[in-house]
C-alpha positions in Angstrom: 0.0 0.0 0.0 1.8 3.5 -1.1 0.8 5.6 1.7 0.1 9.6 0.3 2.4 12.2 2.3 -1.1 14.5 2.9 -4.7 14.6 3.0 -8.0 16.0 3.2 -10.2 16.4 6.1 -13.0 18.3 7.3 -13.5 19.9 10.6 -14.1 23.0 13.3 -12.1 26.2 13.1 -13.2 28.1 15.7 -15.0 31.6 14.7 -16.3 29.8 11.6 -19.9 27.8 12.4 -19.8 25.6 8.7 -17.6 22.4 8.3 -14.3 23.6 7.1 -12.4 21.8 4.7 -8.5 21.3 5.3 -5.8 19.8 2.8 -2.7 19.4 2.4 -2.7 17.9 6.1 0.6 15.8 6.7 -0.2 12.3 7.1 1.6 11.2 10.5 4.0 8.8 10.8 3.4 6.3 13.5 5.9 6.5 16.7 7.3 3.0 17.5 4.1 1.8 19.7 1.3 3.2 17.3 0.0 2.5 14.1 -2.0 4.1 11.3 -5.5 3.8 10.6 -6.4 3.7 7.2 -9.9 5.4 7.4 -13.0 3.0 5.7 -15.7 5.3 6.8 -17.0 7.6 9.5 -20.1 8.5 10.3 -22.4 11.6 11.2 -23.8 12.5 14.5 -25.9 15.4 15.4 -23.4 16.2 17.9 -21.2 16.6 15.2 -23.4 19.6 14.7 -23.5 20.3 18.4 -19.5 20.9 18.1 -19.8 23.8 15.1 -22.9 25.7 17.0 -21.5 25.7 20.3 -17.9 26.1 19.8 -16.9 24.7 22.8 -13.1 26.5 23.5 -12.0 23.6 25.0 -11.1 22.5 21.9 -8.4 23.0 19.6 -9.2 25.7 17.5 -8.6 24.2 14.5 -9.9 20.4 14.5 -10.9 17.2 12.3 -14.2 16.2 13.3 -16.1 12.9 13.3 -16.7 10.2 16.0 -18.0 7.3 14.6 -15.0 5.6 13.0 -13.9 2.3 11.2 -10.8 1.5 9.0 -8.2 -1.0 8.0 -4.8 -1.0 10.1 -2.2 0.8 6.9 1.3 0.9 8.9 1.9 -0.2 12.6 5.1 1.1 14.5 8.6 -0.8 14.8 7.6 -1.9 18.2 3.9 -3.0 17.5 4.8 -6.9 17.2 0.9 -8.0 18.9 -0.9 -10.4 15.9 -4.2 -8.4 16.7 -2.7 -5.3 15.3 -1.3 -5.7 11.6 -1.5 -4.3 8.5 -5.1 -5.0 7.0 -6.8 -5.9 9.8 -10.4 -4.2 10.6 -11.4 -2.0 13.7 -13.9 0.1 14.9 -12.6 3.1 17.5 -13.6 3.5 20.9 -15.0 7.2 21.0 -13.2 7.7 24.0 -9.4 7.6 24.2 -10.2 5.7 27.7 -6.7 4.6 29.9 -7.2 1.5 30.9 -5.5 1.6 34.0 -7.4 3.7 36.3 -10.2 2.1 38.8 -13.2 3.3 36.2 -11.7 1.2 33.5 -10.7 -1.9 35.4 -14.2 -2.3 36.5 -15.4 -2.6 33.1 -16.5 1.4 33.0 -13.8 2.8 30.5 -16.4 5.5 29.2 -15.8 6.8 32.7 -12.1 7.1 32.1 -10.6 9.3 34.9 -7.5 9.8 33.2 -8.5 10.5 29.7 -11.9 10.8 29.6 -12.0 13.9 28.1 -9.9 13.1 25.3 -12.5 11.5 22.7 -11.7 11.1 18.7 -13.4 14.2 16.7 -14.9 15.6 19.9 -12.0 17.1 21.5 -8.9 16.1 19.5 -8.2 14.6 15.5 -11.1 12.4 14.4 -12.2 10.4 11.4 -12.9 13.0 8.6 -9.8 12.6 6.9 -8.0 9.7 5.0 -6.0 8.6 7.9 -5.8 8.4 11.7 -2.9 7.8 14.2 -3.7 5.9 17.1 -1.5 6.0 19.8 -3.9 3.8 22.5 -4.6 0.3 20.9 -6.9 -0.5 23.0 -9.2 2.2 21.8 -9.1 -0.5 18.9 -12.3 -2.7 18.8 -11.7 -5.5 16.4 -15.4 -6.0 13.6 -16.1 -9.5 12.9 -15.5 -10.8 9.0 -19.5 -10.6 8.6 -19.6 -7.2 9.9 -19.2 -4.0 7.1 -17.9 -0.9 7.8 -20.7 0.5 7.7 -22.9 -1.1 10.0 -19.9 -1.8 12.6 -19.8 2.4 12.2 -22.8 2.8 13.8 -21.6 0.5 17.0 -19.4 3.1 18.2 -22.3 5.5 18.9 -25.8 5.3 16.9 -26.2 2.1 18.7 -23.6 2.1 21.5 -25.5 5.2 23.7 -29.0 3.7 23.5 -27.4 0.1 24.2 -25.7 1.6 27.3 -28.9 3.0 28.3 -31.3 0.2 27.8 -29.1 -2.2 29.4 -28.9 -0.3 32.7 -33.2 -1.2 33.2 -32.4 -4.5 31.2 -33.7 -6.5 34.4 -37.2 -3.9 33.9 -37.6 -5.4 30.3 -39.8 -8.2 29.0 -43.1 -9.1 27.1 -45.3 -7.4 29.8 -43.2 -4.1 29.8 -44.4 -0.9 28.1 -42.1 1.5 26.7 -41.9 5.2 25.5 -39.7 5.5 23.3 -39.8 9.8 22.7 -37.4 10.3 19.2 -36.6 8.4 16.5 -33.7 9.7 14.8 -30.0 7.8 14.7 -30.5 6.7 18.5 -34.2 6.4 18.6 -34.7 4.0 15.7 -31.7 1.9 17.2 -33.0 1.7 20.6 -36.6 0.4 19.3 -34.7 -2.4 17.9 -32.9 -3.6 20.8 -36.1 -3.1 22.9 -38.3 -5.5 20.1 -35.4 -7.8 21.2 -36.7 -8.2 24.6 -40.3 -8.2 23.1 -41.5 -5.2 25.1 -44.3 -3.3 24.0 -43.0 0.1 22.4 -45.0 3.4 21.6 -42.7 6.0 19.5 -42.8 10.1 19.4 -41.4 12.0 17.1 -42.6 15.1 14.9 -41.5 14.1 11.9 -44.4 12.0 10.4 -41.7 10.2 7.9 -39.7 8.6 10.2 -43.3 6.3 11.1 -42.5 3.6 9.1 -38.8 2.8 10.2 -40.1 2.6 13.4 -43.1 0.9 12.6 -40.5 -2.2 10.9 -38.6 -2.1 14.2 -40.9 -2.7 16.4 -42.8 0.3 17.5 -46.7 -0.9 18.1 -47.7 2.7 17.8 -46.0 6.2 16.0 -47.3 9.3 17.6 -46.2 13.1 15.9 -47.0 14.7 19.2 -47.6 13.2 22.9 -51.2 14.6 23.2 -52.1 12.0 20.5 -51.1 9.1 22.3 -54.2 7.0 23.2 -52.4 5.1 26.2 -53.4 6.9 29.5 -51.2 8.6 31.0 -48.8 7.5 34.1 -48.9 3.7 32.5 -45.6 3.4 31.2 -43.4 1.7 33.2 -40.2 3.5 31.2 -39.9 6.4 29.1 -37.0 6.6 26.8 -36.2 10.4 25.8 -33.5 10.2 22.8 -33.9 14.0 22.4 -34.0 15.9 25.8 -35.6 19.1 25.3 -37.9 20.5 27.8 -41.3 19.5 25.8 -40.0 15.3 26.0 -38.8 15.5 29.3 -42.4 17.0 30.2 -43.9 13.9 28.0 -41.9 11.3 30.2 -42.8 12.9 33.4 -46.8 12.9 32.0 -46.5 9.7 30.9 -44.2 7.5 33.2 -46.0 5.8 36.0 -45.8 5.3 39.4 -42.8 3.8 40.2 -41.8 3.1 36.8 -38.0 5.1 35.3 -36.8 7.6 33.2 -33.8 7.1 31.0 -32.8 10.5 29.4 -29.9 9.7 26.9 -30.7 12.9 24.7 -28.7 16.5 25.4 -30.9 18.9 23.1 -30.8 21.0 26.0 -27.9 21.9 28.6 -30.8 22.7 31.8 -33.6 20.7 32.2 -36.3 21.7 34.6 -38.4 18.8 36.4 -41.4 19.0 38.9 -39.6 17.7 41.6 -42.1 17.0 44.6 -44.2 15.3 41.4 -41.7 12.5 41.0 -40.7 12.3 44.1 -44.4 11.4 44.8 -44.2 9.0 42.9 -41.1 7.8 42.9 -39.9 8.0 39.8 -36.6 7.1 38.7 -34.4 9.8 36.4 -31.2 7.3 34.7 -29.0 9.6 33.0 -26.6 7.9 30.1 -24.0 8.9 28.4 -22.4 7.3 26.0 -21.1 3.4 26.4 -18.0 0.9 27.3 -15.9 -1.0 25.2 -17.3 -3.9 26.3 -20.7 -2.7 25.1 -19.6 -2.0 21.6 -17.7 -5.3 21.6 -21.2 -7.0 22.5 -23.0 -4.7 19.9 -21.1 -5.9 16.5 -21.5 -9.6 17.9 -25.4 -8.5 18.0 -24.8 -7.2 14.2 -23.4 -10.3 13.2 -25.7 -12.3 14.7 -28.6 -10.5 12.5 -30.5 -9.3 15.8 -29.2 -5.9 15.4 -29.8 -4.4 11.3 -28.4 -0.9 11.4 -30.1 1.7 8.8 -26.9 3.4 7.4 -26.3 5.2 3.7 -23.0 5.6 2.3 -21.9 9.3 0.4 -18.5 10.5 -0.3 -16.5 12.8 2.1 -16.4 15.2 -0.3 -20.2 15.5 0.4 -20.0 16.2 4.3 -20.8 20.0 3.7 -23.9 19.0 2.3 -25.2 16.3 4.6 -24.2 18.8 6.8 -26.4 21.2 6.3 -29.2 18.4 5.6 -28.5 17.3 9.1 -29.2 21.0 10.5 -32.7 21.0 8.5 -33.6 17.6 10.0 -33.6 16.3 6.4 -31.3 13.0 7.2 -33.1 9.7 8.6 -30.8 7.0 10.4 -27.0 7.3 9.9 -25.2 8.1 7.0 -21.1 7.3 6.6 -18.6 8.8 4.7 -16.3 7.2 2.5 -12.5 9.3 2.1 -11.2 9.6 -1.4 -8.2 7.6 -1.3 
């Protein structure tokens, strides 16, 4: 494989709130314990979005973007001898650029890295919207399974990974008897309806946008409401509300609609401050989960689901050269499940 000396990428410069397109970037040599990812594809997230808006000065000012990455190993380091890690072999990253020595990881929680755990690919340094990727951590590494794409094992690192973190944290809550709001069907939403039809609960979606009703329909949603005051279930009689958007108006739905006893898993951040009626679910006694995000062990688990056909990720494919556009799609709420993007090598 010749390996270019630059490339193109796409990313946040701070002051500008569009996705700016860098070349000429110097493809980086890998030290003696790294290697180079060739990148296959990398998805789009609405928090990709999220980074542009806010511009978060945490962050470099000038940055490649992209979270959701997959690609084939193209050059490992002099001192990178491990069989796991050779030229050609196939990986999905680990958002986070997790330790995996401190007492979060080596209980299993590495998306709780206390080390590192603000260091995350495309969110606070170099992501996947380029050609290629050095990797310093291996074991932010997650190896895809032969009968696993690209594509599809792009979505385990976060489209699927965050609502598989959440739902498995009221796993014990879930079975054939269970009633679920599910509030959002976007790239989480959509996911999580799938892994809940798993467990053959019974699942009632929201979401405004009419068009996303028959996706969510063929997952496994029983009903598709376009705004809570439609749904004909009464109200306190779900025993969990799932809100994949996390605006003020869902979290109200939950709290109308969550009953006695029963939980509330909030995995979207639309907004930063939520406000809740306290004394109402204390009453109650209502549980509030929060999630964020998910382990390697979860994503691991996730491509095995993939493989096994349980899991059947909704992902298109465009060129990189088209992020700008998908972009701005993704701003107008034009773009339904996950789309990748595929470098021009």
């Amino acid at each position: 494989m010749t390996i270019p000396k630059t490339q193109t990428g796409y990313g946040i410069h701070h002051g500008v709130k569009k996705l700016v397109r860098f070349d000429n970037m110097p493809v980086p040599e890998p030290g003696p314990s790294e290697v180079l990812l060739k990148i296959e594809v990398t998805g789009l997230c609405r928090s990709d979005l999220h980074i542009l808006i806010v511009q978060d000065p945490r962050i470099p000012e000038k940055m490649v973007m992209g979270h959701e990455i997959c690609g084939s190993i193209a050059k490992v380091g002099s001192e990178v001898t491990d069989e796991r890690y050779q030229a050609g072999q196939r990986f999905c990253m680990l958002i986070a650029d997790a330790c995996g020595s401190c007492e979060n990881c080596r209980a299993g929680h590495d998306n709780w890295c206390t080390v590192n755990g603000t260091l995350a690919f495309g969110i606070s340094k170099d992501g996947g919207f380029q050609q290629y990727l050095l990797v310093q951590n291996l074991r932010s590494l997650i190896p895809i399974p032969d009968d696993v794409s690209y594509e599809a094992a792009a979505s385990a690192t976060d489209a699927i990974l965050t609502p598989f973190h959440a739902i498995m944290k009221v796993k014990l809550d879930l079975g054939p008897t269970t009633k679920v709001l599910v509030v959002g069907a976007g790239g989480l939403g959509l996911n999580a309806i799938q892994i809940l039809k798993f467990f053959g609960c019974r699942i009632v979606c929201i979401d405004k946008k009419a068009g996303n009703e028959n996706l969510a329909k063929e997952f496994g949603a029983a009903q598709f409401y376009t705004d809570a005051d439609e749904i004909e279930d009464a109200q306190e009689s779900f025993d969990l509300c799932f809100d994949f958007v996390g605006h003020q108006t869902t979290m109200e739905a939950c709290v109308e609609y969550v009953k006695t006893g029963g939980k509330i898993v909030l995995v979207g951040l639309g907004n930063r401050v939520l406000t809740i009626p306290n004394y109402e679910l204390a009453r109650r006694e209502v549980q509030i989960i929060f999630n964020f995000g998910g382990s390697s062990k979860d994503q691991s688990e996730i491509l095995q689901w993939i493989s096994a056909g349980v899991l059947k990720p909704v992902v298109a494919s465009a060129s990189m050269s088209e992020l700008p556009e998908y972009m701005d799609k993704l701003a107008k709420g034009e773009v339904v499940g996950r789309v990748v993007f595929k470098p021009k090598l």
